[in-house]
C-alpha positions, -999 to 999 in steps of 0.1 A, spaced: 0 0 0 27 24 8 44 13 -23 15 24 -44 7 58 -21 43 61 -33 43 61 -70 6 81 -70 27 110 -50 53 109 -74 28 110 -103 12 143 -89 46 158 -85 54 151 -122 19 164 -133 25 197 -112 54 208 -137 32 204 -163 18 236 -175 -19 242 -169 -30 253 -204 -11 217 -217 -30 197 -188 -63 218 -194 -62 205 -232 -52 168 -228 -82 168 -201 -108 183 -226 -97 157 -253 -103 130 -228 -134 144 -215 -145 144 -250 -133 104 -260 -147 94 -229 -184 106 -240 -170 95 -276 -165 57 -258 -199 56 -241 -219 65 -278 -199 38 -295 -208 16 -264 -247 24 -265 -251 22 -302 -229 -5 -310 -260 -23 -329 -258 2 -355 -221 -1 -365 -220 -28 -394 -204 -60 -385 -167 -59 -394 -165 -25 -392 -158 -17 -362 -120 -11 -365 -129 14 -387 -153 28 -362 -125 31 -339 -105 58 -363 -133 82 -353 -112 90 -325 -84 99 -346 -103 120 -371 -123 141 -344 -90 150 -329 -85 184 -347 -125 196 -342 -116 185 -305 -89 208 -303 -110 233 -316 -136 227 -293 -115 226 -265 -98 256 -273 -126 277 -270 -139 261 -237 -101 270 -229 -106 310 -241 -119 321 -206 -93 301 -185 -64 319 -208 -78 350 -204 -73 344 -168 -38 329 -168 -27 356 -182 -43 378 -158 -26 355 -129 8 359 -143 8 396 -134 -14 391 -103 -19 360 -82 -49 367 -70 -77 339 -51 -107 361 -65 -90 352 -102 -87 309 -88 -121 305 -79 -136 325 -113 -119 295 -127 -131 269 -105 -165 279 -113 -165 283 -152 -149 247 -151 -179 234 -128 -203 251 -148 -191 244 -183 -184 200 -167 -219 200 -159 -232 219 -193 -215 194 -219 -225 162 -196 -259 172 -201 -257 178 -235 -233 149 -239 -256 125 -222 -291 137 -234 -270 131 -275 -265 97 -265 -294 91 -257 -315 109 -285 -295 94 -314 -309 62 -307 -347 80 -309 -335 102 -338 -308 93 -356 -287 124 -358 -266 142 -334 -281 168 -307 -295 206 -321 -309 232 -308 -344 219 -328 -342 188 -306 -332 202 -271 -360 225 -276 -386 196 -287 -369 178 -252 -375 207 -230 -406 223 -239 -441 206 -239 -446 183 -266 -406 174 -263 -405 152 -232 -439 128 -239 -428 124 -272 -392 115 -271 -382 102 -235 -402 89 -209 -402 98 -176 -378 73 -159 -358 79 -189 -353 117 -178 -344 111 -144 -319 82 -158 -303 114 -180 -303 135 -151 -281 107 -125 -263 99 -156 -251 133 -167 -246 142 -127 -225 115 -122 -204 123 -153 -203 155 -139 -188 144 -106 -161 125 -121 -149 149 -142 -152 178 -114 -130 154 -94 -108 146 -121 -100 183 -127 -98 194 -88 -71 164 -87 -50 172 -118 -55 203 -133 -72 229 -108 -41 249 -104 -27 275 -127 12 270 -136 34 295 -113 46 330 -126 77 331 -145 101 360 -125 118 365 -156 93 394 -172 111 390 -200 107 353 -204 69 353 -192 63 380 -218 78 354 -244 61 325 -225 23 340 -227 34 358 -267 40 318 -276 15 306 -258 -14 331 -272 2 321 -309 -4 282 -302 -41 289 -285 -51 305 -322 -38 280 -342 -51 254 -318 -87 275 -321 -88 278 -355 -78 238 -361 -46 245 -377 -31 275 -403 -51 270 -429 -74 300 -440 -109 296 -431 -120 279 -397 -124 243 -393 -157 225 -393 -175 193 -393 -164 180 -425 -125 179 -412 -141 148 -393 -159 129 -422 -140 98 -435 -164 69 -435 -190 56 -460 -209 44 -430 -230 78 -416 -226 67 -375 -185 64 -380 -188 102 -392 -211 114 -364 -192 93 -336 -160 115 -351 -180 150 -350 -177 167 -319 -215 167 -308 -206 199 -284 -196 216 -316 -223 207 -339 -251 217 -313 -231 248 -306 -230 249 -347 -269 245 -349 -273 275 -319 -251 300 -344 -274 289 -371 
C-alpha cells in the first residue's frame, strides 16, 4: 500500500510541472473520448459487423474539431492565466473553479441527453431537438419519464467524475515566471499556439464538421464530429 501511495505521489509531483493550459487540453480531449466511448458503447448495434475497426478511427479523425472545441472552452481560462501571471490573485482561482464546474456540468448534459436521442432520432443533438426535449410536446414524445431522471443521474455522475478529475489534476494554474522578460515570451507563444489550436490549424478559413468525415458508414462520421460543436454549430445557425 505504501508502495502504491508512493508512485501516485510521485505522479502528482510530475503532473505539477506540467503547464496548466497543456493539462487543461489533454483533459478536454479526454473528456470528449470518454463521452466519444460511451456513444460507440450504446449504439454499437448500429455499426456494421466488421466494421468496427474502422469505427475506432473516429477518435483519430475528431481529434483536430476536439482541439477546436477545446480551445474555445479553454478561451476564458487563458484570459485568466494571463491575468494570474501579473497578479496571483484567489478572486482570479475561484472564477476558474467555477466556469470549469459550470461548463463539466453543461456538456455532460448535452453529452448524455446526444447519447441518448440518437438512438430516438438518428442524428446528433440541435438546438431543434433540445428544444422539442425541453418544452411541452418534447419530453412525452421523445423520452419517458424514468428515462429523464436516468439522463439526469447519468449526466450528474459524469459530472462528478470529471469535477473530481479536474480538482485532482489540473485545478491549479502554472506559477509565474520571475523573468518578465521570459513570461512575456512565455504568454506571446502561448497566445500564438491557442489561435492555431482554435482555428484547427493555419489554414485559412475555420475548421468544421467536414474535417471529421472519412467513413462511407453515416454513424462512423457522427461518432467522429464533436457533438458539443455541432449543437453549438446548430445554436449560431
Amino acid at each position: 500500500m505504501d508502495q502504491v501511495t508512493y508512485i501516485i505521489n510521485k505522479m502528482n509531483n510530475h503532473l505539477l510541472k506540467i503547464p496548466y493550459l497543456l493539462k487543461l487540453l489533454v483533459f478536454w480531449l479526454f473528456y470528449f473520448a470518454f463521452f466519444r466511448v460511451l456513444f460507440i458503447t450504446y449504439h454499437h448495434a448500429q455499426i456494421p459487423d466488421g466494421n468496427h475497426s474502422e469505427t475506432v478511427l473516429a477518435f483519430l479523425f475528431a481529434l483536430r474539431l476536439d482541439v477546436s472545441v477545446a480551445s474555445s472552452i479553454m478561451l476564458i481560462p487563458f484570459v485568466l492565466w494571463i491575468v494570474q501571471q501579473y497578479n496571483k490573485n484567489r478572486t482570479i482561482h475561484l472564477i476558474n473553479l467555477w466556469y470549469h464546474y459550470i461548463v463539466v456540468f453543461l456538456i455532460s448534459v448535452l453529452s448524455t441527453i446526444n447519447i441518448k436521442l440518437y438512438g430516438e432520432m438518428n442524428e446528433l443533438l440541435t438546438y431543434k431537438t433540445l428544444n422539442h426535449l425541453l418544452f411541452p410536446d418534447g419530453p412525452l414524445n421523445y423520452v419517458s419519464l424514468w428515462s429523464n431522471l436516468l439522463l439526469f443521474i447519468g449526466s450528474a455522475v459524469f459530472a462528478y467524475v470529471g469535477i473530481r478529475i479536474y480538482r485532482k489534476y489540473i485545478i491549479s494554474f502554472s506559477y509565474p515566471i520571475e523573468n518578465k522578460k521570459l513570461r512575456l515570451v512565455n504568454i506571446t507563444i502561448s497566445a500564438v499556439l491557442f489561435v492555431v489550436l482554435l482555428r484547427g490549424g493555419v489554414q485559412s478559413k475555420m475548421i468544421n464538421a467536414t474535417s471529421s468525415q472519412y467513413s462511407d458508414i453515416s454513424i462512423n462520421n457522427q461518432i467522429a464530429t464533436n457533438n458539443i460543436w455541432f449543437f453549438m454549430n446548430s445554436l449560431a445557425q
